[in-house]
Backbone as CSV, one residue per row, in Angstrom:
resi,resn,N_x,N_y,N_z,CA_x,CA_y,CA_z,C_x,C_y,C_z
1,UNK,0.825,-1.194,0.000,0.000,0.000,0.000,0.870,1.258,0.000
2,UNK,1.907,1.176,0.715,2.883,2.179,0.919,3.556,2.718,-0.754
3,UNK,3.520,1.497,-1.642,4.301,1.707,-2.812,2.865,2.547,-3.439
4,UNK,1.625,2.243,-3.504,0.710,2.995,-4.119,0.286,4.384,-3.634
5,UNK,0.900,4.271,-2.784,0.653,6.168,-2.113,2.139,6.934,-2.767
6,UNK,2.827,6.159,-2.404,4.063,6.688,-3.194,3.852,6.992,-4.840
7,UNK,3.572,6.594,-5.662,3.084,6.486,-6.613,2.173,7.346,-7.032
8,UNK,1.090,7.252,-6.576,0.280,8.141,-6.049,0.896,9.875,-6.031
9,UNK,1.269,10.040,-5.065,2.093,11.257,-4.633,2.900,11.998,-5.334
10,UNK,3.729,10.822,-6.793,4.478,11.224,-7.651,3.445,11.814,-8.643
11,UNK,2.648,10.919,-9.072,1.343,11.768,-10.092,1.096,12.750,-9.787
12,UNK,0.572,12.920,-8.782,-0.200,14.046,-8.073,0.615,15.852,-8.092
13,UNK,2.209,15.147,-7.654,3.304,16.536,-7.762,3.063,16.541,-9.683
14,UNK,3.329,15.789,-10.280,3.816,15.657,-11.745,2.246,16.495,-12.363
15,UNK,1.027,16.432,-11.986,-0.279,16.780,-12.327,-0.238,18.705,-12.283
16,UNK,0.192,18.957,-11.054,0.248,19.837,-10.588,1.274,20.775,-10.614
17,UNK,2.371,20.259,-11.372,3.680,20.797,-11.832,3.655,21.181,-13.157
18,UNK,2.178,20.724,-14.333,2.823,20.642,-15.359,3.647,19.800,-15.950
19,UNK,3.988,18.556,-15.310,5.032,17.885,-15.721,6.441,18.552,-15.641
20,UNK,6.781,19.463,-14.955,8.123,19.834,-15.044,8.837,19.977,-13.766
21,UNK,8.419,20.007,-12.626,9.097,19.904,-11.604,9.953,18.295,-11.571
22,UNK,9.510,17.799,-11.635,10.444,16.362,-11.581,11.230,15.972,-12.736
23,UNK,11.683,16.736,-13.862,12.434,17.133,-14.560,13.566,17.404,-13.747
24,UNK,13.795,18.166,-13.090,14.639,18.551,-12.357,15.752,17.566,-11.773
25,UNK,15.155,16.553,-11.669,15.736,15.371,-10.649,15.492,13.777,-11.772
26,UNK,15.683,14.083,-13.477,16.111,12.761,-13.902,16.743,11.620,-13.682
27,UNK,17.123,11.228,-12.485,17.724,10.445,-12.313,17.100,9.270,-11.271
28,UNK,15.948,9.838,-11.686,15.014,9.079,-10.619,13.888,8.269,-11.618
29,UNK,13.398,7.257,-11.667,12.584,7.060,-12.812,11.405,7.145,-12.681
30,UNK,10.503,8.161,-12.743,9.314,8.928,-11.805,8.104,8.042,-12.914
31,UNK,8.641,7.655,-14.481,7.383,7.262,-14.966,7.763,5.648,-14.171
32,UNK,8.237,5.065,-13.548,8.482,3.998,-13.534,7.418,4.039,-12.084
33,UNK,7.638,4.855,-11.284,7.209,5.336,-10.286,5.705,4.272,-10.174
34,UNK,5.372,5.942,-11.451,3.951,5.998,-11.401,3.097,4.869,-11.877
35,UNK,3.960,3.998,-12.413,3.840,3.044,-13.266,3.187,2.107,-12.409
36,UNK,4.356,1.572,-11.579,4.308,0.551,-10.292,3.157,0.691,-9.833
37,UNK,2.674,1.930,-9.550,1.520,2.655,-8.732,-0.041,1.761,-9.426
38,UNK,0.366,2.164,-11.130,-0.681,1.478,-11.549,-0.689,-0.205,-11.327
39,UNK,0.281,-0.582,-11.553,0.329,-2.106,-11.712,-0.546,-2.469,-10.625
40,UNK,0.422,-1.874,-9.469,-0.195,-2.479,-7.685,-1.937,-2.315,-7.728
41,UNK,-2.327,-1.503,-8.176,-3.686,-0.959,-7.996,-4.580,-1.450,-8.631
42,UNK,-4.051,-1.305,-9.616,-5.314,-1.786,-11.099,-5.158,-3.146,-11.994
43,UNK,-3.490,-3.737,-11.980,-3.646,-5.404,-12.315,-2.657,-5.908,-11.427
44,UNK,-2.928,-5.885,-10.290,-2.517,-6.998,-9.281,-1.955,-8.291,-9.189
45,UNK,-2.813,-8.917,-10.173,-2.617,-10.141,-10.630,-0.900,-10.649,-11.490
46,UNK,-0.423,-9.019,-11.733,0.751,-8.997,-12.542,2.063,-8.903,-12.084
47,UNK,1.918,-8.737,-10.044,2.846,-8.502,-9.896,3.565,-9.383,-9.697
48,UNK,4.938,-9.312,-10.197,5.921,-9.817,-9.347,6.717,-9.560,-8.274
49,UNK,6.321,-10.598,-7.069,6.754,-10.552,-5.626,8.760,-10.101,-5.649
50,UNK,9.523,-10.928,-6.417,10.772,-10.635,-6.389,11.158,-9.326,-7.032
51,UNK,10.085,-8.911,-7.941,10.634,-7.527,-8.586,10.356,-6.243,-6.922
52,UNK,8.869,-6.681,-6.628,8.486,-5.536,-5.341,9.754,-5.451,-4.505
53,UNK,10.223,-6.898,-4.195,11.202,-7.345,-3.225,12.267,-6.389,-3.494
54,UNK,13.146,-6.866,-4.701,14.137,-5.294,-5.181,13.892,-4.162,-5.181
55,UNK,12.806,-3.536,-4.939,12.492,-2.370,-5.262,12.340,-1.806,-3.881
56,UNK,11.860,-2.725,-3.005,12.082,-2.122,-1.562,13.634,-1.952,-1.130
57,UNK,14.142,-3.500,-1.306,15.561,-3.517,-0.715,16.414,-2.220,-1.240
58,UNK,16.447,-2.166,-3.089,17.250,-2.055,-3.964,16.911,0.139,-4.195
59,UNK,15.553,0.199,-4.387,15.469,1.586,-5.031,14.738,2.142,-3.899
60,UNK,14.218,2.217,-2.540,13.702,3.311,-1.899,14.801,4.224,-1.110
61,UNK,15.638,3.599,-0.913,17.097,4.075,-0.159,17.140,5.251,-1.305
62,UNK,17.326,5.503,-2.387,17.892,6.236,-3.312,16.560,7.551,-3.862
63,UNK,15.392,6.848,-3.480,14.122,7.551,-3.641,14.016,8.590,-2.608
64,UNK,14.582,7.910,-1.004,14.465,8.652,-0.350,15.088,9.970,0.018
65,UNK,16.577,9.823,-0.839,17.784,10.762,-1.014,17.325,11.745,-1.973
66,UNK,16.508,11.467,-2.640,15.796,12.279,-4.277,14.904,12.974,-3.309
67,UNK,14.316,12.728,-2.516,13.336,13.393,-2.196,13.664,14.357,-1.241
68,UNK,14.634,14.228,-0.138,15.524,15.084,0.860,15.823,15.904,-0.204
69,UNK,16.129,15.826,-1.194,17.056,16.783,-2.285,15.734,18.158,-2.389
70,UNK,15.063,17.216,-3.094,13.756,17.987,-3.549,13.089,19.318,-2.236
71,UNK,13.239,18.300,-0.704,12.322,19.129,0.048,13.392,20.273,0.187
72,UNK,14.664,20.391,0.855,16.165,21.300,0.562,15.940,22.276,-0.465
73,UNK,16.230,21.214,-1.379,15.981,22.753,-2.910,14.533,23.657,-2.524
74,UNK,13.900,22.608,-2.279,12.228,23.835,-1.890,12.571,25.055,-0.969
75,UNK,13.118,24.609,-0.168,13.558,25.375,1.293,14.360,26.293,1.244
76,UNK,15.261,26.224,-0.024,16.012,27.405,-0.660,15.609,28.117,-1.641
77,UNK,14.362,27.917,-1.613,13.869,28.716,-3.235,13.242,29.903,-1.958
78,UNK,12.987,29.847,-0.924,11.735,30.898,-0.048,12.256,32.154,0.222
Protein backbone atom coordinates (compact mmCIF):
# COMPACT_ATOMS: atom_id res chain seq x y z
CA UNK A 1 0.00 0.00 0.00
CA UNK A 2 2.88 2.18 0.92
CA UNK A 3 4.30 1.71 -2.81
CA UNK A 4 0.71 2.99 -4.12
CA UNK A 5 0.65 6.17 -2.11
CA UNK A 6 4.06 6.69 -3.19
CA UNK A 7 3.08 6.49 -6.61
CA UNK A 8 0.28 8.14 -6.05
CA UNK A 9 2.09 11.26 -4.63
CA UNK A 10 4.48 11.22 -7.65
CA UNK A 11 1.34 11.77 -10.09
CA UNK A 12 -0.20 14.05 -8.07
CA UNK A 13 3.30 16.54 -7.76
CA UNK A 14 3.82 15.66 -11.75
CA UNK A 15 -0.28 16.78 -12.33
CA UNK A 16 0.25 19.84 -10.59
CA UNK A 17 3.68 20.80 -11.83
CA UNK A 18 2.82 20.64 -15.36
CA UNK A 19 5.03 17.88 -15.72
CA UNK A 20 8.12 19.83 -15.04
CA UNK A 21 9.10 19.90 -11.60
CA UNK A 22 10.44 16.36 -11.58
CA UNK A 23 12.43 17.13 -14.56
CA UNK A 24 14.64 18.55 -12.36
CA UNK A 25 15.74 15.37 -10.65
CA UNK A 26 16.11 12.76 -13.90
CA UNK A 27 17.72 10.44 -12.31
CA UNK A 28 15.01 9.08 -10.62
CA UNK A 29 12.58 7.06 -12.81
CA UNK A 30 9.31 8.93 -11.81
CA UNK A 31 7.38 7.26 -14.97
CA UNK A 32 8.48 4.00 -13.53
CA UNK A 33 7.21 5.34 -10.29
CA UNK A 34 3.95 6.00 -11.40
CA UNK A 35 3.84 3.04 -13.27
CA UNK A 36 4.31 0.55 -10.29
CA UNK A 37 1.52 2.65 -8.73
CA UNK A 38 -0.68 1.48 -11.55
CA UNK A 39 0.33 -2.11 -11.71
CA UNK A 40 -0.19 -2.48 -7.68
CA UNK A 41 -3.69 -0.96 -8.00
CA UNK A 42 -5.31 -1.79 -11.10
CA UNK A 43 -3.65 -5.40 -12.31
CA UNK A 44 -2.52 -7.00 -9.28
CA UNK A 45 -2.62 -10.14 -10.63
CA UNK A 46 0.75 -9.00 -12.54
CA UNK A 47 2.85 -8.50 -9.90
CA UNK A 48 5.92 -9.82 -9.35
CA UNK A 49 6.75 -10.55 -5.63
CA UNK A 50 10.77 -10.63 -6.39
CA UNK A 51 10.63 -7.53 -8.59
CA UNK A 52 8.49 -5.54 -5.34
CA UNK A 53 11.20 -7.34 -3.22
CA UNK A 54 14.14 -5.29 -5.18
CA UNK A 55 12.49 -2.37 -5.26
CA UNK A 56 12.08 -2.12 -1.56
CA UNK A 57 15.56 -3.52 -0.71
CA UNK A 58 17.25 -2.05 -3.96
CA UNK A 59 15.47 1.59 -5.03
CA UNK A 60 13.70 3.31 -1.90
CA UNK A 61 17.10 4.07 -0.16
CA UNK A 62 17.89 6.24 -3.31
CA UNK A 63 14.12 7.55 -3.64
CA UNK A 64 14.46 8.65 -0.35
CA UNK A 65 17.78 10.76 -1.01
CA UNK A 66 15.80 12.28 -4.28
CA UNK A 67 13.34 13.39 -2.20
CA UNK A 68 15.52 15.08 0.86
CA UNK A 69 17.06 16.78 -2.28
CA UNK A 70 13.76 17.99 -3.55
CA UNK A 71 12.32 19.13 0.05
CA UNK A 72 16.17 21.30 0.56
CA UNK A 73 15.98 22.75 -2.91
CA UNK A 74 12.23 23.83 -1.89
CA UNK A 75 13.56 25.38 1.29
CA UNK A 76 16.01 27.40 -0.66
CA UNK A 77 13.87 28.72 -3.24
CA UNK A 78 11.74 30.90 -0.05
Amino acid sequence: MQLIFIGESVKVIDKKTNGIYLTNYPDTPWIAIMGLRNLIAHQYHRIDEEEIFNIIYDDLDRLQNTIELMKFDLTQTK
